[in-house]
C-alpha positions in Angstrom: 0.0 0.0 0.0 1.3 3.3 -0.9 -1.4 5.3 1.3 -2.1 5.6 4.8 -4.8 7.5 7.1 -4.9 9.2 9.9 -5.3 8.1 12.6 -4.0 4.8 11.9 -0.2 6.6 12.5 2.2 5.5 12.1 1.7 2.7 9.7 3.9 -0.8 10.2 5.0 -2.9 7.3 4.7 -6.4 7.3 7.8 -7.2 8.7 7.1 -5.2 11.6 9.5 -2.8 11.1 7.7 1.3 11.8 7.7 3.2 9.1 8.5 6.4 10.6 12.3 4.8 10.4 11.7 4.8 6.6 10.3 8.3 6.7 13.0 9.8 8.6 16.2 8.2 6.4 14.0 10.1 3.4 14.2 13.2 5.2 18.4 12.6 5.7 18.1 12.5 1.7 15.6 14.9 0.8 15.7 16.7 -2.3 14.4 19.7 -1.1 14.3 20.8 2.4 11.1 21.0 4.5 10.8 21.1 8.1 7.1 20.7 8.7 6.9 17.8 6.2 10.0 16.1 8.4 8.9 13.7 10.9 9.5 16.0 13.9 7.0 18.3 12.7 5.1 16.0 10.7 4.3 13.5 13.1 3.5 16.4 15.8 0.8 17.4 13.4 -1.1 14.5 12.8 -0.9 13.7 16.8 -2.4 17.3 17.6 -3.8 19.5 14.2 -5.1 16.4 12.3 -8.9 16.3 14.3 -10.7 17.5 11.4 -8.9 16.4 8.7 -8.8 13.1 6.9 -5.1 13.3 6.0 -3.7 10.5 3.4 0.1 9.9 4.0 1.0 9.0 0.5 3.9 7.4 0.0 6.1 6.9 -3.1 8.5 4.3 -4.0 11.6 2.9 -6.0 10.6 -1.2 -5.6 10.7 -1.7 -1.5 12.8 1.9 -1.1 11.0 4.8 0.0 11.3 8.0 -2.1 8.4 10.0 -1.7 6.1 11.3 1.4 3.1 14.0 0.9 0.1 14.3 2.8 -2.5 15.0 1.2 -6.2 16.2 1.9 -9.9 16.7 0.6 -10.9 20.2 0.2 -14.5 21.4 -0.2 -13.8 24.5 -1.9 -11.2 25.8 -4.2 -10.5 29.0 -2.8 -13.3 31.3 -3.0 -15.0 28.7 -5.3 -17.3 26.1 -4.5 -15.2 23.4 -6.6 -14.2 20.6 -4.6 -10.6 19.2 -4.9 -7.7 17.5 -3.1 -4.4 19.7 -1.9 -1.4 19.0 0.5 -2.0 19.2 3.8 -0.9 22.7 5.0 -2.2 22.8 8.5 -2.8 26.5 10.2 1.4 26.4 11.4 2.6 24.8 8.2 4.4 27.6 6.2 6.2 25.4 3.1 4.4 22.9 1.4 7.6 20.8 -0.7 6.9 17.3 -0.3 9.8 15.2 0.5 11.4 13.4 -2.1 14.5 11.7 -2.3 17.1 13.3 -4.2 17.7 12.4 -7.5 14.3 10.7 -7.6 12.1 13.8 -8.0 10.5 13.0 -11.3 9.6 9.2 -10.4 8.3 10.4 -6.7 5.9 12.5 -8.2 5.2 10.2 -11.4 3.8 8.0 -8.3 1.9 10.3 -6.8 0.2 11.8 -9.3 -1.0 7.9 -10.7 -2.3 7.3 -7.1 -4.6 10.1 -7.4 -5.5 9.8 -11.1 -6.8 5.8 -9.9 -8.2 6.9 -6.3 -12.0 7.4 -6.9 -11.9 9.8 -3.8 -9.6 12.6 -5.4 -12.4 14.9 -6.8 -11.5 17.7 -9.7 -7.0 18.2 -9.7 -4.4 18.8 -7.3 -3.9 22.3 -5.8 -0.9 22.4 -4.5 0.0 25.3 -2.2 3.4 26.7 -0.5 6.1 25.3 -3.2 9.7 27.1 -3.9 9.0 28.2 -7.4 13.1 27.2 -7.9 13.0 24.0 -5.9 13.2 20.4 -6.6 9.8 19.4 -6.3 8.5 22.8 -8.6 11.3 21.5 -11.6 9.9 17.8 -11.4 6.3 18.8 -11.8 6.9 21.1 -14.3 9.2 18.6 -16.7 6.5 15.9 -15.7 3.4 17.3 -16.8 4.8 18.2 -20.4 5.5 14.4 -20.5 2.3 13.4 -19.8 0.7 16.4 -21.1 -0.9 16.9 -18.0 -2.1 20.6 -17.4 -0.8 22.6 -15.0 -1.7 26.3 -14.0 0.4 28.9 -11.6 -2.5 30.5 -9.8 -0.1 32.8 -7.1 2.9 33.6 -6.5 4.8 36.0 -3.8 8.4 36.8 -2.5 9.1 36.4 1.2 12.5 37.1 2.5 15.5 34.8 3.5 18.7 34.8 4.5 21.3 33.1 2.4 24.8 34.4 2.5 28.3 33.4 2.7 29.1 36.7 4.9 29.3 37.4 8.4 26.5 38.9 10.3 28.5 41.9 10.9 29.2 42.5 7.2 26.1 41.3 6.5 24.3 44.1 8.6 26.5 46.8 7.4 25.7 46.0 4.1 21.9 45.1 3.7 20.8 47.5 6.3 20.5 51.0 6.2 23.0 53.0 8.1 20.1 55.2 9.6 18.4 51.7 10.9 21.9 50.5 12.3 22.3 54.0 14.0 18.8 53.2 16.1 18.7 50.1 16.7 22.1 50.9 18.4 20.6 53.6 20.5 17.7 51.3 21.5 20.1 48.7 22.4 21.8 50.8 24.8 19.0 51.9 26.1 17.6 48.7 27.0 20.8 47.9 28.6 20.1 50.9 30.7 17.2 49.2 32.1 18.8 45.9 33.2 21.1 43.0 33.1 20.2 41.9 29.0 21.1 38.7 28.0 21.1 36.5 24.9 20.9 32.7 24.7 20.5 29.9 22.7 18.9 26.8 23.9 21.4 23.9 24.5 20.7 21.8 27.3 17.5 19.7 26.6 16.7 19.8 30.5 15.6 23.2 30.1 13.6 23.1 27.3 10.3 22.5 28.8 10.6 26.1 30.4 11.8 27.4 27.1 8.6 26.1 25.7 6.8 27.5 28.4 8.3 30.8 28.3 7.4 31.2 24.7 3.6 29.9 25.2 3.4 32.7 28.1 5.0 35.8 26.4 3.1 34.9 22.6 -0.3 34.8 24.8 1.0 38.0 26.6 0.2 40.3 23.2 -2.1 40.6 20.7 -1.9 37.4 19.1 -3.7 36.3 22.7 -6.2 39.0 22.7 -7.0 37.7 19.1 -6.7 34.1 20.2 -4.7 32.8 17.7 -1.4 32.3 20.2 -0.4 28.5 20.7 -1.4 28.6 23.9 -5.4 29.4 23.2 -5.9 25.8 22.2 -4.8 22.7 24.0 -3.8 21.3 20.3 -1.8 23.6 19.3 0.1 24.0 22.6 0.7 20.4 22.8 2.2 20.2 18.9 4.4 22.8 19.9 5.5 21.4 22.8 6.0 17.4 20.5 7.7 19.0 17.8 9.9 21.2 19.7 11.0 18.1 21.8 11.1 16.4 18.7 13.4 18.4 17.2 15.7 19.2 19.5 16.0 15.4 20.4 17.5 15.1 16.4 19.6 18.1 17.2 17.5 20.3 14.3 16.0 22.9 17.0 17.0 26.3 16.8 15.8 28.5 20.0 16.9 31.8 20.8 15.8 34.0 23.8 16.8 37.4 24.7 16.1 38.4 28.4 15.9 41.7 30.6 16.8 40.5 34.2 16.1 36.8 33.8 13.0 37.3 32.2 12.3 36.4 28.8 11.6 39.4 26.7 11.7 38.2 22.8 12.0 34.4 21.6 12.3 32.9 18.2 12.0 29.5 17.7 13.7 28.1 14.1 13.4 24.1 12.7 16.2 23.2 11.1 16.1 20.7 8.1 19.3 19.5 5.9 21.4 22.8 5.7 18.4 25.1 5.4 16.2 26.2 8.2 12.6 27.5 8.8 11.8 30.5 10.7 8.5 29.3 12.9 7.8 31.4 15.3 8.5 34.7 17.3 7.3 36.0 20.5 8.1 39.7 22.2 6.8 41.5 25.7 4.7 44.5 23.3 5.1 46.5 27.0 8.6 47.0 25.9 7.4 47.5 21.8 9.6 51.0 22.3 12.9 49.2 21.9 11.9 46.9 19.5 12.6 44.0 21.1 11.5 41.3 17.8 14.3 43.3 15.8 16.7 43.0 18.5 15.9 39.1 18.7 16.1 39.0 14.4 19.8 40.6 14.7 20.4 38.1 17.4 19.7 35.7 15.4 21.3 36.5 11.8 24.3 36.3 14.4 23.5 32.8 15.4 22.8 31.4 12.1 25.6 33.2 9.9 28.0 31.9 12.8 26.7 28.2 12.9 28.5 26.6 9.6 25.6 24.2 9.8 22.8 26.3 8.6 23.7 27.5 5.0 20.2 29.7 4.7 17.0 29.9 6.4 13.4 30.7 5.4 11.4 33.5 6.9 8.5 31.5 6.2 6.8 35.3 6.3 4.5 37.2 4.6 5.0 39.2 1.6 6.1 42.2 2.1 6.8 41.8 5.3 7.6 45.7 6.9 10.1 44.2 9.2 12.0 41.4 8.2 12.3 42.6 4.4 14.3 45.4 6.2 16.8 42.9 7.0 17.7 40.1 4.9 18.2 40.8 1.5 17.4 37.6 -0.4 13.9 36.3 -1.5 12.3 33.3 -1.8 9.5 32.8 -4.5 6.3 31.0 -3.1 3.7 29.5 -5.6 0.6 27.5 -5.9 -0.3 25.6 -8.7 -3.4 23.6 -9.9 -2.5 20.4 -11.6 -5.3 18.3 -13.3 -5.8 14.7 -12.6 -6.2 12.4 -15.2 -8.3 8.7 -15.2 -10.8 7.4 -17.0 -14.5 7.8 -18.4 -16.8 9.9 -16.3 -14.0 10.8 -13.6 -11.6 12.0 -16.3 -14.5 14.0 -17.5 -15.6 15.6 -14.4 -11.8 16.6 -13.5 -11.3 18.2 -16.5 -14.2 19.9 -16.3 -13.8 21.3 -12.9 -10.0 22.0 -13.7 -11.6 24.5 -16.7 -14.3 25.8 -14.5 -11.4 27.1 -12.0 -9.4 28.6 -14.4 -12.6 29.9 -16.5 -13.3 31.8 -13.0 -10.2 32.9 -12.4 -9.8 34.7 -15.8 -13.2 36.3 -15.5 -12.3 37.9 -12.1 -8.7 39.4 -13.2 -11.2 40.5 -16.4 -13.5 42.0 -14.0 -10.8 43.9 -12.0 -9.0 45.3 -15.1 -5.9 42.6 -14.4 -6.4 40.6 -17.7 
């Protein structure tokens, strides 16, 4: 069987062996980087975010070798449309979308996917396929796939989000990238912090005191507006307790990246990073907003282009932000193009018929609302 559900996780072969050892030597030899597809994430997810949806673990492979992992999902609507259709699983924390695949099996991981869905009966309409590096691996093997197979395949968005990818220090880094006006006061508010109190900057090493780490972060995120809204971890007992699985997860492998800055012993700003292969993922960040005047989230983003451009282990990270993002576009220099893309399913008879039908329905719509906004 090349798929499994939810929650019958994790899955066993027949010779007893778990698969999750299968799915963690594909990460070690993943194509493309991705954190939140990588077990330590992954497997948090299903255990904690995976209530309401049915999620299919699909699996590619090479014979008995294991080159492929996506999870997938039914979605009732296509965006604003009433289309029904199946997508990868990007759960409310999941920020990159690249399924892993191993390297140097891209095109055959996803010539296996792709037939799975074409045969299931329950993969209604195409494939929308959300949060892909527009350069990556897994975006050059769909694209040199469907001409094969003359399978259609529309970009439907695209945006730039920064990242940080650079062979320089962080000190040459930050006089170069960053405005000398912006290095002048962030200066001035770093001395003035230190005016206030003992400030001190730390990276999480010893796994004994990561539970408080975790706790620390839950507290001060909850502490600002993200709490008032309800959208910190901490407002829902799921979303706490996958932050607290992958975290110890991850730092278990050694791919946690936690920094802290703190004003007297007490945590002030936090950023918490998930490192995969020689990339890394920006997750979260956390800041006391009663101290917003000396910007303590920058402070903690300098702190951290510090920690990363020193640590010859991490060769780039993701800010896994939004576009156009005021703050940490004013930073790091690089971008990183994120698409979507609908890909049609194929099969046969009725089911081929319906798909393509529903794949020209989306597109149809789409072209009449950039018509209807003046974009065509």
């Amino acid at each position: 069987m090349d798929m499994a559900s939810h929650p019958a996780f994790p899955p066993v072969d027949p010779d007893g062996q778990d698969q999750l050892s299968h799915w963690r030597g594909l990460a070690l030899d993943a194509a493309e980087a991705n954190a939140f597809y990588a077990p330590d994430m992954l497997c948090a997810a299903l255990d904690h975010l995976a209530a309401d949806d049915h999620v299919h673990l699909m699996e590619a492979h090479d014979g008995d070798r294991l080159i492929g992992l996506l999870p997938i999902v039914q979605r009732a609507r296509h965006g604003r449309l009433p289309i029904a259709c199946v997508g990868n699983w990007m759960h409310r924390h999941c920020f990159f979308g690249a399924p892993i695949v191993r390297r140097g099996h891209e095109i055959m991981a996803w010539r296996s996917f792709l037939a799975q869905l074409d045969t299931a009966p329950w993969a209604s309409a195409f494939l929308h396929l959300e949060g892909l590096d527009a350069a990556g691996a897994n975006a050059a093997a769909l694209e040199a796939l469907c001409v094969e197979q003359r399978r259609r395949r529309q970009e439907i968005h695209r945006y730039d989000r920064a990242m940080l990818r650079s062979d320089l220090s962080a000190d040459i880094y930050w006089d170069t990238h960053v405005r000398a006006k912006k290095r002048k006061e962030l200066r001035r508010l770093q001395k003035r912090l230190a005016e206030m109190g003992t400030v001190e900057t730390r990276l999480l090493t010893d796994g004994r005191d990561l539970p408080d780490w975790c706790g620390d972060f839950l507290s001060l995120e909850a502490s600002g507006w993200k709490g008032q809204e309800g959208t910190a971890l901490a407002c829902a007992s799921g979303d706490t307790a996958f932050f607290r699985a992958a975290c110890a997860a991850a730092f278990d492998g050694g791919r946690l990246h936690m920094l802290r800055i703190d004003l007297d012993g007490r945590a002030i700003a936090m950023l918490v990073n998930f490192r995969h292969g020689d990339g890394a993922f920006s997750f979260k960040i956390a800041f006391d907003e009663q101290l917003g005047r000396f910007s303590p989230g920058v402070l903690i983003e300098i702190a951290n282009l510090h920690a990363v451009q020193g640590d010859p282990g991490i060769g780039w990270m993701d800010s896994c932000a939004a576009a156009d993002h005021p703050m940490i576009d004013s930073l790091w220099a690089q971008r990183r193009t994120i698409v979507q893309y609908r890909i049609a399913l194929h099969g046969g008879g009725m089911a081929r018929m319906r798909r393509n039908a529903a794949f020209a329905l989306a597109g149809g719509a789409e072209m009449l609302a950039r018509t209807l906004k003046g974009q065509a």
